[in-house]
N, C-alpha and C positions, 0 to 999 in steps of 0.2 A: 410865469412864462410857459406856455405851451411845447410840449415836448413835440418832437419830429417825429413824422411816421413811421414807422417800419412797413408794414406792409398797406397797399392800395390796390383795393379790386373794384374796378369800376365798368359797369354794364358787362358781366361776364356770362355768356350762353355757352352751355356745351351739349353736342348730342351726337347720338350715336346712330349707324346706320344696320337695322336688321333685316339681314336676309331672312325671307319665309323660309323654310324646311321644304325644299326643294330636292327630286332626283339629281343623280349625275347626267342621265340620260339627257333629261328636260334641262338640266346646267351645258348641256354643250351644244344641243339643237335647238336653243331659243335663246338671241340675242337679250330679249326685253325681259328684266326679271322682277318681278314683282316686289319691292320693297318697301320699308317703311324708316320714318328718321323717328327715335325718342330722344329726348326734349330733357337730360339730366337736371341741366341746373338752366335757370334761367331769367338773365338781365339780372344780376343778382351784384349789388353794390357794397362796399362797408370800408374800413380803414381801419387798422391799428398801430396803436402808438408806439414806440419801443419802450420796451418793458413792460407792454402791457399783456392780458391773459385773458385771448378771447375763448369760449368755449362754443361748439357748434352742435344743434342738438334736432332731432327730427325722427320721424319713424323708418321704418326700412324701406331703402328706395327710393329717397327723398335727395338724393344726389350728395349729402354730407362728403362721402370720402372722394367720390369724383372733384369733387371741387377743392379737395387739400390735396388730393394726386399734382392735380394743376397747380395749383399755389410752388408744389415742390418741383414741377418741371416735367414729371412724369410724362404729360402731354398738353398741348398747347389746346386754348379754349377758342370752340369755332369763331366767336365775337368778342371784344369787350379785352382789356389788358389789367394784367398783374404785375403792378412795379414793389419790389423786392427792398428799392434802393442800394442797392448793391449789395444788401446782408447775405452771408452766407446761410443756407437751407440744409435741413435734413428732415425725412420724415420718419416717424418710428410706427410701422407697418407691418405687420404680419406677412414674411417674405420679400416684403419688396425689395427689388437688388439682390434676392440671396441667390445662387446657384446652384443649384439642387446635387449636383455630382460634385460639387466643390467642399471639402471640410468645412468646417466652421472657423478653425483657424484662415482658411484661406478666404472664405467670406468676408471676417475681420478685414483683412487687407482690402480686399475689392469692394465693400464701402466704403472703408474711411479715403481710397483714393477719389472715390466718384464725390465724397463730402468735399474733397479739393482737401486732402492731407497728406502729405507727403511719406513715402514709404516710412522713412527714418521716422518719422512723429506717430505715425500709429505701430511701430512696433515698441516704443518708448512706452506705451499707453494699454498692450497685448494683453501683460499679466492683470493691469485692474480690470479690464474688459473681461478676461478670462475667468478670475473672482468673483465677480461679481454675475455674471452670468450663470453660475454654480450648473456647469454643465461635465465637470469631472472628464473623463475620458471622451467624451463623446464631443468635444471638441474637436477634436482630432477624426472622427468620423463623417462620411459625406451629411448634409441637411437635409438630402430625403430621407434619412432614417430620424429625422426628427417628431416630438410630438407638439403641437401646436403651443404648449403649454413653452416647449422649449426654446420654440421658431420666437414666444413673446420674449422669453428671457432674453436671448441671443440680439433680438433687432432693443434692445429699450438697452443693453447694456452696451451696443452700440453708442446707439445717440446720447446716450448718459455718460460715457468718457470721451466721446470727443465731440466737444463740445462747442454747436455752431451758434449763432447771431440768433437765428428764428429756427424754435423746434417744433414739428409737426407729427402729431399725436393721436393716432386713430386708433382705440379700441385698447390698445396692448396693454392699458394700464389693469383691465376688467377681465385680462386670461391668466394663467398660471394660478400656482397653491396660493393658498392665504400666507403664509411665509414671505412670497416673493411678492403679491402686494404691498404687505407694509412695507418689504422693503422699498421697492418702489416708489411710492407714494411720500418715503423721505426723502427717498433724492429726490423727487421730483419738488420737489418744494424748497429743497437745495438750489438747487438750478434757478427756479423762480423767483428766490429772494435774490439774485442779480438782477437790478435795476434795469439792464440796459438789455437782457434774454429776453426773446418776445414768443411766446409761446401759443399756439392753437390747437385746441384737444377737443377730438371731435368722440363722442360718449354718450352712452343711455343712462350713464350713471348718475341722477339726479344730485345726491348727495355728494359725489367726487368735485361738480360741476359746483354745487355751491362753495365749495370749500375752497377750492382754487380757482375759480375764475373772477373776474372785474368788470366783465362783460359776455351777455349769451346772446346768440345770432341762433333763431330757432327758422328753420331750412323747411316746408313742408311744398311735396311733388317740385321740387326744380322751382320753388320760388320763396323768395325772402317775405317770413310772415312778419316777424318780431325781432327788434334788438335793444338791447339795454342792460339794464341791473339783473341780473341773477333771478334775484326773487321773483321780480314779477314777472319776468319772461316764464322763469320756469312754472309759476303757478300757473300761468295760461296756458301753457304747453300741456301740463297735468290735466288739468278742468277739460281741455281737446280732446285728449288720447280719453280721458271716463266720461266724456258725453255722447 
């Protein structure tokens, strides 16, 4: 019996509007200003199944996290729709959601309520978040004195205890010490041996990509080159990037 989707992205475009590097002067006495639209991601189609582990793979600029921003709501795609099914989303992002004059502790809460959790459930949840985070005092200090390595702790020990339908995975797994990797890298395959978690991890890390993913969606300039098996996507991806 074929399992139900979790997620469905079907003809999705997004792109962005750059203004040239223009004076103020020339910005207030000329209505017409010279623009250009980039083209992120585009017509770009796929499904996955719940419990299933797509992984999203491409060079720099290829629109990968544009297109998991969107997936998570961040912002809406110029064309084309993304049904969710009603599962709850989170992405685990490098700042995304954080506050920068806000604690960390106070961050904790103002994700997990934007996850759709409820004060009382994410304060039930603080101390593992806080553990596992292994951020010591500096919890308690605003997140612009954070170091990026910390920003990854902090957003992965998020999404690692509270724990939505579809997790969205850009990067964070491949910053912080070797410590906070493996640690990492266990839950995170904790979380994945739920059947019903539907996971997307978007990553240069060839290796990480075979190991936990079921299927690779390889993203190159805003268009869908390859999808399928691990292997072979990624051998082709390899054989691109050294030819």
């Amino acid at each position: 019996m074929a399992k139900d989707y979790a997620i469905e992205v079907n003809d999705v475009s997004i792109s962005y509007r750059i203004l040239n590097n223009i004076s103020i002067r020339r910005t207030l006495f000329h209505k017409k200003q010279r623009n250009e639209i980039f083209e992120a991601v585009k017509h770009v189609s796929f499904k996955v199944e719940e419990g299933g582990i797509l992984g999203i793979i491409g060079k720099n600029g290829s629109g990968k996290s544009t297109l998991l921003k969107s997936m998570a709501g961040v912002f809406s795609p110029n064309s084309g729709t993304i049904d969710l099914h009603g599962h709850s989303v989170s992405l685990m992002a490098l700042g995304i959601g954080f506050k920068y004059e806000l604690t960390g502790r106070a961050n904790v809460v103002l994700s997990g309520m934007l996850l759709g959790f409820s004060e009382e459930e994410i304060k039930e949840r603080m101390d593992s978040i806080i553990e596992f985070a292994e951020l010591g005092d500096f919890i308690d200090r605003p997140v612009r004195t954070y170091s990026s390595g910390m920003h990854s702790k902090l957003a992965f020990a998020i999404t690692a205890m509270l724990e939505t339908d579809i997790m969205l995975v850009d990067e964070v797994l491949s910053v912080g010490d070797e410590h906070f990797r493996i640690k990492s890298m266990e839950k995170m395959r904790q979380l994945i041996t739920d059947k019903d978690r539907t996971v997307v991890i978007v990553s240069h890390d060839i290796e990480t990509l075979k190991e936990l993913c079921d299927t690779i969606l390889w993203i190159h300039d805003g268009e869908m080159r390859e999808i399928g098996e691990p292997g072979v996507v990624l051998d082709h991806y390899i054989q691109a990037m050294n030819g």
